[in-house]
C-alpha positions in Angstrom: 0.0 0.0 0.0 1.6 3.4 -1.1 0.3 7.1 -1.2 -1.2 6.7 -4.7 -3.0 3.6 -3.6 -4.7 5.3 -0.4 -5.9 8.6 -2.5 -7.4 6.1 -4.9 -8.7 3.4 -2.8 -10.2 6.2 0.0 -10.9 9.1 -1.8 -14.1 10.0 0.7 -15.2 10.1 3.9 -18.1 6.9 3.0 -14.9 5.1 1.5 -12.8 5.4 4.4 -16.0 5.1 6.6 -16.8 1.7 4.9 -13.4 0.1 5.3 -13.4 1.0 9.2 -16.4 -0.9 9.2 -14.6 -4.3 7.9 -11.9 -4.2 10.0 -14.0 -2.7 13.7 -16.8 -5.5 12.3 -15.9 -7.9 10.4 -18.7 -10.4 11.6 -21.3 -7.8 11.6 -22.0 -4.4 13.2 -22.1 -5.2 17.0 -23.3 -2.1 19.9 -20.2 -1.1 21.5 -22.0 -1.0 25.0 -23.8 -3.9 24.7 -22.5 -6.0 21.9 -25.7 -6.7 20.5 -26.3 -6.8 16.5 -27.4 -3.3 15.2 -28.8 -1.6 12.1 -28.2 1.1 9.9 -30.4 4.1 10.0 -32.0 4.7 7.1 -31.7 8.2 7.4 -28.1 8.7 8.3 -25.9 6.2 6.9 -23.2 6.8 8.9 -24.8 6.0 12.4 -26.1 2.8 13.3 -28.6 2.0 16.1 -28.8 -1.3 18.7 -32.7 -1.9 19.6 -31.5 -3.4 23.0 -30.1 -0.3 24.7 -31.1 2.1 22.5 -28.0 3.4 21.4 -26.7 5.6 18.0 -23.3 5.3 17.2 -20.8 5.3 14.9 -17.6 3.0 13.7 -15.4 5.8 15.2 -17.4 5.8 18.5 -15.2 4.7 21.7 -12.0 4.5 19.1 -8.9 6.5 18.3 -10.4 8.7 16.1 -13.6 9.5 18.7 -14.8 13.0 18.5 -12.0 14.3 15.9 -12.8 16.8 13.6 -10.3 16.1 11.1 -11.7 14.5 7.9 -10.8 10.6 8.0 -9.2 11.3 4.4 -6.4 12.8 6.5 -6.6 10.2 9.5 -5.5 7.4 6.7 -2.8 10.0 5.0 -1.2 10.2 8.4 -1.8 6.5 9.1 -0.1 5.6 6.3 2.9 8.1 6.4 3.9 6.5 9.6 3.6 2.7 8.7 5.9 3.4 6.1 8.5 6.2 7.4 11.3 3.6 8.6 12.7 6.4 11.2 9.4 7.9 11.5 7.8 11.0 10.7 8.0 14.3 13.1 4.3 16.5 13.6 5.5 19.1 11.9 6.3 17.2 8.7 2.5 15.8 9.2 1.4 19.3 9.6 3.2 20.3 6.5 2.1 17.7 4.8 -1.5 17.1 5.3 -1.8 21.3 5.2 -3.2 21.0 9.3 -4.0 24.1 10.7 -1.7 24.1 13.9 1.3 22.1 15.0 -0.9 20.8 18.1 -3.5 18.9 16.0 -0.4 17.2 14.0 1.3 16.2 17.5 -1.9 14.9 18.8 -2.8 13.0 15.4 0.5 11.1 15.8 0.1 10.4 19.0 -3.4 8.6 19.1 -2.2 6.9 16.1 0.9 5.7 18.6 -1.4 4.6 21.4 -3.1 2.2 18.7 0.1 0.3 18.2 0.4 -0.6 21.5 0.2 -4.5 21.5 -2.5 -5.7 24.2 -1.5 -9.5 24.2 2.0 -10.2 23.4 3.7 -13.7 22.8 6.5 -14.6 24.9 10.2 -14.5 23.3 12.1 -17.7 23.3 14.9 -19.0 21.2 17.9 -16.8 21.0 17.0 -13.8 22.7 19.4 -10.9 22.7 18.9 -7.8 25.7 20.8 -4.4 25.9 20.2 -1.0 27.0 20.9 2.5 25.7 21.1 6.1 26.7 18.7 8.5 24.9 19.7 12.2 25.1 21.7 15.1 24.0 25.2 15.9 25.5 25.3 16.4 29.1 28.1 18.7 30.3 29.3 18.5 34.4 32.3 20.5 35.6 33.4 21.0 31.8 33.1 16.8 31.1 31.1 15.1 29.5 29.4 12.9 31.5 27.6 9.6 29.3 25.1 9.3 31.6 24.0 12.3 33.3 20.5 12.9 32.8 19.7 10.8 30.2 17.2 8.4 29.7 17.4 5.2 29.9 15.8 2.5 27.3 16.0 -1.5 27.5 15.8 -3.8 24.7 15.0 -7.4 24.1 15.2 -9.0 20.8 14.4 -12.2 19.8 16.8 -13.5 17.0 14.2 -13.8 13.8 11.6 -13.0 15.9 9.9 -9.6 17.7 11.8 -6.8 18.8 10.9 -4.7 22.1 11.7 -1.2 23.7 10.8 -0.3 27.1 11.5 3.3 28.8 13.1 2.5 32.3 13.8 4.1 35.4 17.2 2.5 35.9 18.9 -0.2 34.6 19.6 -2.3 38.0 19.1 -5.7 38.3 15.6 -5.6 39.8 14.3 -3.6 37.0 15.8 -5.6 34.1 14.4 -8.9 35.6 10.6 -7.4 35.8 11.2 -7.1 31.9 12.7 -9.9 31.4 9.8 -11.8 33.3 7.0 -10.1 31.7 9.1 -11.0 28.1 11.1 -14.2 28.0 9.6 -17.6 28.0 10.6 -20.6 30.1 12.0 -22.1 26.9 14.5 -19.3 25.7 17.7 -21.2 24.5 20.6 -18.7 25.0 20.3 -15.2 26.3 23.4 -12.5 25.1 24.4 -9.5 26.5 27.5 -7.5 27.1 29.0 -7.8 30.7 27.1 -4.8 32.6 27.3 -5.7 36.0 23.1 -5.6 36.2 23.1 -9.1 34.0 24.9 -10.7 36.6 22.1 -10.8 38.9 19.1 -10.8 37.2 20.0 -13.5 35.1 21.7 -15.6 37.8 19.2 -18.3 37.6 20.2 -18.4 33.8 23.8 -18.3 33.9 23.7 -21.6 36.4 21.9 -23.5 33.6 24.4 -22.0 31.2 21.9 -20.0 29.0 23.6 -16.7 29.6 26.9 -15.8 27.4 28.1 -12.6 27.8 30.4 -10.3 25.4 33.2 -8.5 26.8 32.2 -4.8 25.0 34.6 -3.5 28.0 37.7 -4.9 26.2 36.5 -3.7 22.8 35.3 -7.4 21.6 32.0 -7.2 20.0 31.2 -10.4 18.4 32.8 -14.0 19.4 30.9 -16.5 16.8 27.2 -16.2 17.4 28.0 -14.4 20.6 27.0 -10.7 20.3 24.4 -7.9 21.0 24.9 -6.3 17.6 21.2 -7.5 16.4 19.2 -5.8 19.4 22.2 -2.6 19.2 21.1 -2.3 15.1 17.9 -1.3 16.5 19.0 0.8 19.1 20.6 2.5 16.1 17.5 2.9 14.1 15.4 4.4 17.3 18.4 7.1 17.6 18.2 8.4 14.2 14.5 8.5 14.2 15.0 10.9 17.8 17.9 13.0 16.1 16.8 12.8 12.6 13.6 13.0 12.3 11.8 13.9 15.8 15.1 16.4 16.9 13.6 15.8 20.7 11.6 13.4 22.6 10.3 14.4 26.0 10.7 11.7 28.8 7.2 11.8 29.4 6.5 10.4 25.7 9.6 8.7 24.9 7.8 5.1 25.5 5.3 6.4 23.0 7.9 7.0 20.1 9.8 3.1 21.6 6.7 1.4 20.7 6.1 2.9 17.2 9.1 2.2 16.6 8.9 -1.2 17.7 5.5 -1.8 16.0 6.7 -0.8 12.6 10.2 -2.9 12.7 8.3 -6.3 13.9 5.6 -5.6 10.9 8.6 -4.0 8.5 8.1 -7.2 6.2 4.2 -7.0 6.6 2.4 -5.9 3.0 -1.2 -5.3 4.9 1.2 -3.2 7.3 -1.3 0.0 6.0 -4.7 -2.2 7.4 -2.8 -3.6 10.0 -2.7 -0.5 12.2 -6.1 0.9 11.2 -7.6 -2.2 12.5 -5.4 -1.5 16.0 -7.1 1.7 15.6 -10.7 1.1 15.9 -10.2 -1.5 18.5 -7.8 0.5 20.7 -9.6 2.6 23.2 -10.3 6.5 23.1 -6.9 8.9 23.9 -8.3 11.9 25.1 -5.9 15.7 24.5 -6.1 16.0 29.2 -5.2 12.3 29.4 -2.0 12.5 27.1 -0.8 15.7 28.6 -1.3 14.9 31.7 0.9 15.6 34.7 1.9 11.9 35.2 4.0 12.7 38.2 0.8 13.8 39.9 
């Protein structure tokens, strides 16, 4: 699916309308309150009605696109710009793009389009899994040196060799922290886990290391790869997440960065996918409502 085929394929409101309806219904229109078969109304064709609680709605009701003013021409533009922007797409380029009248309607476009490609039931990884963490942030200056860490934010990976890839935005990267992630992740039947020799392994993969399913890479004395031994599959998407932040979002707040992780993440484990396009509007009309107060909320609070 590419720009041309979009323009052609949705040209209206009723086109894109209609294909929501496949992918939120695909068995049949069902009430969202009470699930319940419902009918068209004859005089607005874009509501539908469920006798049993007496309820008008539409196929954007209680989704991602609830209560948006923007033509839905635009919502599948935007969709499909980032699907296929490998290091993503900044707001303003949506903006610019799509002719939107203000930079906040573009930043909270991309962002409801984000909390659709969130993944509600994930498999767990097993195989050859590979883990790492990175440091997200500009240069940090103490005392005249440059300090690597100061500041920055912190982001854990997991990849499964030929499998799914994974980014989560951490508070640290102690041992406790990395093995909640690496419970919630990593199946009972992993073969081999790699990573380099940060202390934090040691710990939280103890249990692994006794059964000998832990080898570690010695990145402290510049070896980066010993046979199949190596990080450098989970690091090449470290890379790719870095040069979406510098070259095409310029700056990630903390508050959001998990946001920009999981598209990123979404789009890479789907980057071979050809229904990639119908893919994420189907995560979009099943993915609950992102209200403007809940995303800029003061999560400290």
């Amino acid at each position: 699916m590419n720009l041309v085929d979009v323009n052609t394929m949705f040209p209206t409101e009723d086109k894109c309308r209609e294909m929501l309806t496949r992918l939120r219904w695909p068995e049949g229109v069902r009430c969202p309150r009470c699930k319940m078969d419902a009918t068209e109304l004859e005089t607005e064709k874009t509501l539908y009605y469920c006798k049993e609680c007496d309820y008008q709605f539409s196929v954007t009701a209680g989704t991602i696109f609830n209560d948006s003013h923007l033509p839905l021409t635009k919502w599948f533009i935007a969709t499909l710009l980032l699907c296929e922007a490998k290091k993503g797409m900044s707001a303003c380029q949506i903006q610019r793009t799509l002719g939107l009248g203000s930079y906040k309607t573009a930043w909270y476009l991309c962002h409801r389009i984000r909390a659709a490609m969130v993944e509600s039931q994930r498999p767990m990884l097993d195989g050859k899994v590979e883990m790492d963490e990175t440091y997200v942030g500009g240069k940090n200056w103490f005392k005249g040196k440059q300090s690597r860490f100061n500041n920055k934010e912190i982001v854990f990976g997991i990849r499964q060799r030929g499998g799914e890839l994974r980014f989560f935005h951490t508070k640290d990267a102690r041992s406790g922290t990395l093995l909640k992630y690496i419970r919630e992740n990593l199946s009972e039947d992993v073969d081999i886990l790699y990573t380099d020799d940060a202390r934090a392994y040691r710990g939280a993969l103890a249990d692994y290391r006794k059964q000998g399913r832990h080898k570690t890479i010695r990145h402290k004395l510049g070896i980066y790869a010993k046979g199949d031994t190596h990080t450098n599959t989970v690091e090449s998407a470290f890379s790719l997440l870095k040069r979406g932040i510098m070259g095409s979002w310029h700056r990630v707040s903390a508050k959001h960065l998990q946001a920009y992780c999981t598209e990123m993440a979404f789009r890479f484990n789907r980057r071979e996918n050809p229904n990639l396009f119908l893919d994420t509007l189907r995560h979009m009309v099943t993915a609950n409502t992102l209200t403007f107060k809940d995303l800029t909320k003061d999560t400290a609070a």
